[in-house]
DOVEX-718426 format. One record per residue (C-alpha): x negated, y, z; residue number from 1. Coordinates in steps of 0.25 Angstrom, whole numbers, padded with zeros to 4 digits. Layout:
! DOVEX-718426
REC       X       Y       Z    nr
REC       X       Y       Z   NUM
...
This chain:
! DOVEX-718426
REC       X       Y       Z    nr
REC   -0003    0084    0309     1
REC   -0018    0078    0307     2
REC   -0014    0064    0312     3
REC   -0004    0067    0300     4
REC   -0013    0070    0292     5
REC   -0021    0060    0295     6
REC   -0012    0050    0294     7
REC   -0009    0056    0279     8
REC   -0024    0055    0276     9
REC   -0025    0039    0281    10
REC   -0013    0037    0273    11
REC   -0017    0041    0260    12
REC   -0032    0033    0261    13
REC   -0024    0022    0265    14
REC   -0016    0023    0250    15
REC   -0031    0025    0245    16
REC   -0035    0014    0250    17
REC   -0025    0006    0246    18
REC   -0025    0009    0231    19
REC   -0043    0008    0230    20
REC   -0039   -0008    0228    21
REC   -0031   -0004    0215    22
REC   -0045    0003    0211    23
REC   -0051   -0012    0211    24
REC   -0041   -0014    0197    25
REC   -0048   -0004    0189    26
REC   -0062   -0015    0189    27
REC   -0055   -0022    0179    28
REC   -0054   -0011    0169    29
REC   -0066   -0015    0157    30
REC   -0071    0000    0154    31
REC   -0077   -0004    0140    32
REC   -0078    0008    0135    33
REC   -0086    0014    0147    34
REC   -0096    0001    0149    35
REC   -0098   -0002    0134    36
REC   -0108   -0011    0125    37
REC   -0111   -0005    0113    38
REC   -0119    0007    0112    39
REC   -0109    0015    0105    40
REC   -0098    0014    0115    41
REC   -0108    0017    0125    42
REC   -0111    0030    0119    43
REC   -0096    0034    0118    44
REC   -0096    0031    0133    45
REC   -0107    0040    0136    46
REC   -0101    0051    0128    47
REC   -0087    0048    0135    48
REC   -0095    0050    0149    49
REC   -0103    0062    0144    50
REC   -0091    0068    0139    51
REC   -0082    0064    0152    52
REC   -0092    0071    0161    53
REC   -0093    0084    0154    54
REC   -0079    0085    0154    55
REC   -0080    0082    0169    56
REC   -0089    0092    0172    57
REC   -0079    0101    0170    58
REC   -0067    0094    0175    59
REC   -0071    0089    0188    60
REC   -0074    0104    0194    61
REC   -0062    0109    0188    62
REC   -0054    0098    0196    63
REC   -0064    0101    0208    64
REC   -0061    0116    0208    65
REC   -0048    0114    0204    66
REC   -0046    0105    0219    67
REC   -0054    0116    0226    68
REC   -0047    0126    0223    69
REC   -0035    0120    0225    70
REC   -0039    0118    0239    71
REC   -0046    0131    0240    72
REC   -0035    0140    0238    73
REC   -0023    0131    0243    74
REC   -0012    0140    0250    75
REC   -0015    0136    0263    76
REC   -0030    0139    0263    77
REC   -0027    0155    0267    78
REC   -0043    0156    0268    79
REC   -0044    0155    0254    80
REC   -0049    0168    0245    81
REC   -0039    0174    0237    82
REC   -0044    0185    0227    83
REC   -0033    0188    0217    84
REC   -0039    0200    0210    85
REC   -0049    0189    0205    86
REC   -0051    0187    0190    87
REC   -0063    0187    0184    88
REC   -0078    0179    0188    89
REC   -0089    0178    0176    90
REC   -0096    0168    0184    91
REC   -0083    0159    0184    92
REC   -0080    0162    0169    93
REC   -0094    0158    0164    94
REC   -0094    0145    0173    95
REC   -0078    0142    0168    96
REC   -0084    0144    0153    97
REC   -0097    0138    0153    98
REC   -0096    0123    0159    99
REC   -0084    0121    0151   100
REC   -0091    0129    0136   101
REC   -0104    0119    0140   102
REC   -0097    0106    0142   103
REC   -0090    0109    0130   104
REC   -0101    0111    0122   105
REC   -0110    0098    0130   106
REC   -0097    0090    0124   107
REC   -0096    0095    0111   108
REC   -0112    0092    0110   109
REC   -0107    0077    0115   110
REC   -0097    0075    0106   111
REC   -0105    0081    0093   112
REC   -0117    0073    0098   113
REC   -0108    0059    0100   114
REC   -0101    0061    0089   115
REC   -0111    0058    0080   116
REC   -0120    0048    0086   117
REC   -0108    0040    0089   118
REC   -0102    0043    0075   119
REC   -0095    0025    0073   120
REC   -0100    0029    0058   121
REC   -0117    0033    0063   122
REC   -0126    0019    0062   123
REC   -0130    0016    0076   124
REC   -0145    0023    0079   125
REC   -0146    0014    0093   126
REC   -0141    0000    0098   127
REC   -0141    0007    0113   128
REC   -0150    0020    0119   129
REC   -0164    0019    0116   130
REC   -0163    0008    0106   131
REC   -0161    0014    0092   132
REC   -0156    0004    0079   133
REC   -0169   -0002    0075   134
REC   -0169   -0001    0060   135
REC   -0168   -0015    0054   136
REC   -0155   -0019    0063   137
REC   -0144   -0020    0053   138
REC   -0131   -0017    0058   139
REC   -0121   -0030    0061   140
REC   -0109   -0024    0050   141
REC   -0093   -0027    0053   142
REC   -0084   -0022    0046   143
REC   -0071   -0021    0053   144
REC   -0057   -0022    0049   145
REC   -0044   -0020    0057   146
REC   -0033   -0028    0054   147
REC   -0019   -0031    0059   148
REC   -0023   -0034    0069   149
REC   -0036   -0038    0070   150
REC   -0050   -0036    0068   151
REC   -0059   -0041    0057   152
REC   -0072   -0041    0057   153
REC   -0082   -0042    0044   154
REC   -0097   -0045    0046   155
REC   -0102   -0042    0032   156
REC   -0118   -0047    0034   157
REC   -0113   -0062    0041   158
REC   -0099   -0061    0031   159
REC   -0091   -0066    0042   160
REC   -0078   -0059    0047   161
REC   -0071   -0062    0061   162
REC   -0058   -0056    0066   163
REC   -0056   -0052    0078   164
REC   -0070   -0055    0084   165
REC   -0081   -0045    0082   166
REC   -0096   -0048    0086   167
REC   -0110   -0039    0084   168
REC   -0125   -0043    0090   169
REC   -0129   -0034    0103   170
REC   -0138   -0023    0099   171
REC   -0135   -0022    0085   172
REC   -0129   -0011    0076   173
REC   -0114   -0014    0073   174
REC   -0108   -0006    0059   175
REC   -0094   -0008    0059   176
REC   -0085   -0004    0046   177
REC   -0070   -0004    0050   178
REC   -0058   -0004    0043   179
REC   -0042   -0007    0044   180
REC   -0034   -0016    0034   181
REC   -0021   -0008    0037   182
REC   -0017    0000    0049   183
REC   -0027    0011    0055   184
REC   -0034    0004    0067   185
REC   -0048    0007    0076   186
REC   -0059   -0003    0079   187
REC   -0064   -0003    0093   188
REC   -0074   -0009    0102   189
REC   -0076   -0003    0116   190
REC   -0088   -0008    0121   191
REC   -0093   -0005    0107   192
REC   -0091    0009    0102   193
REC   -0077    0018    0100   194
REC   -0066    0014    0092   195
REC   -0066    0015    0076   196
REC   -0054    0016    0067   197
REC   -0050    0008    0056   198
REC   -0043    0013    0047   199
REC   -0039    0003    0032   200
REC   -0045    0010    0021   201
REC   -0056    0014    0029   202
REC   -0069    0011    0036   203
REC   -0074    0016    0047   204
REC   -0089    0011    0053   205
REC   -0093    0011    0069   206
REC   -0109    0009    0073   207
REC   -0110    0002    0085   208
REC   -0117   -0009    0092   209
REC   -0115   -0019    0105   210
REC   -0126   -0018    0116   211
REC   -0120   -0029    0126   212
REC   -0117   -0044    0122   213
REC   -0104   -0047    0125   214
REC   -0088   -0049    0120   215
REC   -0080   -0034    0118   216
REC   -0066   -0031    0116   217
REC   -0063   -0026    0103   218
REC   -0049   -0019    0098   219
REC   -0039   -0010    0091   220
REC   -0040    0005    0096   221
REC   -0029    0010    0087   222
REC   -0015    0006    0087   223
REC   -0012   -0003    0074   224
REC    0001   -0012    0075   225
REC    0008   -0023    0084   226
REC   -0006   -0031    0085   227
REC   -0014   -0019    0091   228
REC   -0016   -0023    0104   229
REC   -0020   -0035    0100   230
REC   -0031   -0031    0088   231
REC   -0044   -0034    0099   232
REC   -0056   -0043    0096   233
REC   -0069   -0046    0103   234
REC   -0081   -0040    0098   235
REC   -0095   -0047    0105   236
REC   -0107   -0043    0107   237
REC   -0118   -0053    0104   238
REC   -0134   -0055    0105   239
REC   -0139   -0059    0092   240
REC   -0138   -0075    0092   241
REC   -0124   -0072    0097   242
REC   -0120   -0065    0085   243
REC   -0127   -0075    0076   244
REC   -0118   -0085    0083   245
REC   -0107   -0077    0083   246
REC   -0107   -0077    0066   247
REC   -0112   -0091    0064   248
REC   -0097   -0094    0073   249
REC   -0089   -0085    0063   250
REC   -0096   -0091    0051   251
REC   -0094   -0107    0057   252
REC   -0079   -0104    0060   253
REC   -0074   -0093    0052   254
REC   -0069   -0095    0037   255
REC   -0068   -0085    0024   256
REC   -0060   -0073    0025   257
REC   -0057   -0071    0012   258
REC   -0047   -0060    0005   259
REC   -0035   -0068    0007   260
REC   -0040   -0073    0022   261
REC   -0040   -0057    0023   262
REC   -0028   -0055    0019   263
REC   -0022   -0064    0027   264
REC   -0031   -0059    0038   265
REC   -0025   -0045    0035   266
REC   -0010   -0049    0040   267
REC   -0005   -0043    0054   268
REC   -0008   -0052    0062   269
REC   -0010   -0050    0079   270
REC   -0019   -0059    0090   271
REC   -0029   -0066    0077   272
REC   -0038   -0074    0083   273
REC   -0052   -0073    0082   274
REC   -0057   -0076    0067   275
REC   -0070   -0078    0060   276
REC   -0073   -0079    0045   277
REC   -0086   -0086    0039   278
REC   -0085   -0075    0026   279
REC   -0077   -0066    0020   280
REC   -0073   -0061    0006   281
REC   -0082   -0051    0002   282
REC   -0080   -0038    0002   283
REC   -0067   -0040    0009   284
REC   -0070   -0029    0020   285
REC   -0070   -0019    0007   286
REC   -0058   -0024    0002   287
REC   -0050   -0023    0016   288
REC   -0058   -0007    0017   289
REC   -0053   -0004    0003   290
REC   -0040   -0009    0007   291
REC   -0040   -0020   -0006   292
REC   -0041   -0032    0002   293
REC   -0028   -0037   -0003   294
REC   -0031   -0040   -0018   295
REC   -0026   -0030   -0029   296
REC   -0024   -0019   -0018   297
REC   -0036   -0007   -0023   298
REC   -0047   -0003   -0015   299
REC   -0049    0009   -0009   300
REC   -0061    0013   -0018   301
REC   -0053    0011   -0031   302
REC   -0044    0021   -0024   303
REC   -0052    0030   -0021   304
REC   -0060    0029   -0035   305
REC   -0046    0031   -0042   306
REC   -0045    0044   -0033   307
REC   -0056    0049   -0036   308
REC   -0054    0046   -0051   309
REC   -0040    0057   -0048   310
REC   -0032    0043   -0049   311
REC   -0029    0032   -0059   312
REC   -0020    0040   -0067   313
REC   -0005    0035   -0070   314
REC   -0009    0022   -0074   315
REC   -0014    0017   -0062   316
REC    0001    0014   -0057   317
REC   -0005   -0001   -0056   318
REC   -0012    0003   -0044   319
REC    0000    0008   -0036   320
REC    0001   -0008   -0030   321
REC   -0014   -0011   -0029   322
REC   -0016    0003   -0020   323
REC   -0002   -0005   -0010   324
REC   -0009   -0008    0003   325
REC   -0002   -0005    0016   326
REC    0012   -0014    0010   327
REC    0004   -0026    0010   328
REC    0007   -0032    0024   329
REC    0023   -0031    0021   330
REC    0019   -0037    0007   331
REC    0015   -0048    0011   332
REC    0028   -0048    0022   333
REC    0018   -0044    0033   334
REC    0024   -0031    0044   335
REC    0017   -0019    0044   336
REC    0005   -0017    0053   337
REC    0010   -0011    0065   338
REC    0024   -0012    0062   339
REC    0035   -0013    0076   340
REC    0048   -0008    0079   341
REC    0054   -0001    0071   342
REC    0045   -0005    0059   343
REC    0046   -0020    0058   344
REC    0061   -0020    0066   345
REC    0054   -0029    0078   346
REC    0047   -0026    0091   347
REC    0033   -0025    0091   348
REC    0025   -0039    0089   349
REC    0019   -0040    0103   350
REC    0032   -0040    0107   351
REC    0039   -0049    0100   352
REC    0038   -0064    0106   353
REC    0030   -0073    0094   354
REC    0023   -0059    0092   355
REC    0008   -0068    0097   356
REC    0012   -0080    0094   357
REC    0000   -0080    0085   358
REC   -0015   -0078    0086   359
REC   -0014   -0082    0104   360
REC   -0027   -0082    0107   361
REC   -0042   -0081    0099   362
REC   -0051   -0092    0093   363
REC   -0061   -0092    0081   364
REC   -0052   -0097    0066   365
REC   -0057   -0100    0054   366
REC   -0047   -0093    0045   367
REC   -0039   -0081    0047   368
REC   -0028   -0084    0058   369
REC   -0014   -0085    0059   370
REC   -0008   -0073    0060   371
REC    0004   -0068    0064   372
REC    0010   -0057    0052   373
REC    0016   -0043    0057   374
């Protein structure tokens, strides 16, 4: 029976060591999110870890006990106490009670605490521990704006816009202001901070700033259409002569997004290239928040200034077409974002086989690209 049993015990070593090789895969998994760049995420990782090992301090002696008991009072151990008349111990009650009320409460103190220092609306107070915002750095600005699907990114103090291509300096205060132009989508960075959502009609802000030099993946958290999974753009991190650089290049090669470049811009389209404009048209960020980027459409403060006026009255029928927004793309003979079987009678577009034919690859254009309409 023992050359049995150890025979059993060699064999399930051998399976062991068989399947440790397989372990060697898991060194190609980039955990971002727990390794990150930016001050911000770092925080949200710590709080992750913090939060993790309270929660373990309960779980991992449960399992232990669990085991141990198991073991303990299994049927064949006859050595075992057996006291059925037991019921009650106020030692066990009070140790079953407390560790549980008081990791509870260190958790809520956590999330209260975290809550508010990492609030994506609360200005940054320190580029990384120990190094607080000294008061003359001004904030790099990007206003954000999720389209269809891409990215588009305004930098209000060097009037330059990209798409698809994010930059910041290392070390310096980011404030971001992010919108949508139709369907509800989320901004996110990893290696930056946690994911904010962009909503059209809307602006949402994020505080955050990138300690390390170096190229981030950028993306879509929230599902948005057909060209989700491809909605990605490369934010880099970059000392300060970098970043000069970096705006000198978009001013050199881009061109002028104007309203109707914008417009055009606006169209579904999936795989744009990397895009860089030298200017844009003043206050089109506005226009695109106000949802009035397309001309004759109203803004949302005339809206809201109506409303709050208890409406136009009956003879404000004329406004009926200027307040028409989300028919626009089939206007124009565009598909509806997101639209697939059975909306649009077809199979989705990654699927189909001329689906990419356009936008392969990325480079830098001087106008907005071809694109491929939904």
């Amino acid at each position: 029976m023992r050359a049995r049993a150890g025979a059993g015990s060699a064999s399930r070593i051998l399976r062991g060591l068989v399947l440790l090789p397989l372990f060697g895969l898991l060194a190609g998994c980039n955990l971002v999110v727990m390794q990150p760049s930016g001050d911000i995420a770092m925080q949200q990782r710590n709080l992750v870890l913090a939060s993790t090992g309270l929660m373990l301090l309960i779980i991992i002696p449960v399992i232990v006990l669990t085991l141990l008991f198991a073991w303990r009072y299994r049927a064949s151990n006859t050595a075992a106490r057996h006291d059925p008349d037991w019921d009650h111990s106020t030692g066990l009650e009070v140790v079953i009670w407390t560790a549980p009320l008081m990791i509870i409460i260190a958790l809520g103190a956590l999330t209260w605490i975290s809550t508010h220092t990492l609030d994506p609306f609360r200005p940054l107070s320190r580029i990384e521990p120990g190094k607080p915002v000294a008061a003359e750095v001004k904030p790099l600005e990007v206003e954000v704006v999720a389209l269809d699907w891409k990215w588009l990114f305004f930098y209000p103090e060097y009037n330059v816009a990209t798409v698809n291509e994010l930059a910041a300096p290392v070390n310096r205060p980011i404030t971001f202001k992010i919108t949508a132009s139709s369907v509800m989508n989320a901004f996110y960075i990893p290696a930056l901070a946690g994911m904010i959502y962009a909503m059209p009609g809307m602006q949402t802000q994020l505080h955050a700033v990138i300690n390390k030099p170096g190229a981030y993946d950028g993306l879509s958290s929230h599902y948005s259409g057909t060209g989700f999974s491809r909605m990605t753009f490369k934010f880099h991190g970059l000392d300060g002569d970098g970043f000069d650089q970096w705006i000198a290049k978009v001013k050199q090669q881009g061109s002028e997004l104007s309203r109707d470049a914008y417009l055009e811009l606006e169209r579904p389209s999936e795989r744009v290239p990397v895009t860089y404009y030298a200017s844009f048209a003043d206050g089109l960020f506005g226009k695109i928040l106000g949802m009035c980027a397309v001309p004759g459409k109203m803004c949302m403060h005339e809206m809201m200034t109506i409303d709050a006026k208890g409406g136009a009255g009956k003879e404000s029928q004329e406004n009926a077409e200027r307040l028409q927004y989300d028919n626009r793309h089939v206007q124009r003979g565009d598909e509806a974002p997101g639209a697939t079987t059975p909306a649009s009678h077809r199979a989705p577009k990654s699927e189909t086989p001329d689906g990419d034919k356009n936008h392969e690859g990325s480079g830098q254009g001087h106008s907005a690209p071809d694109q491929t309409n939904n």
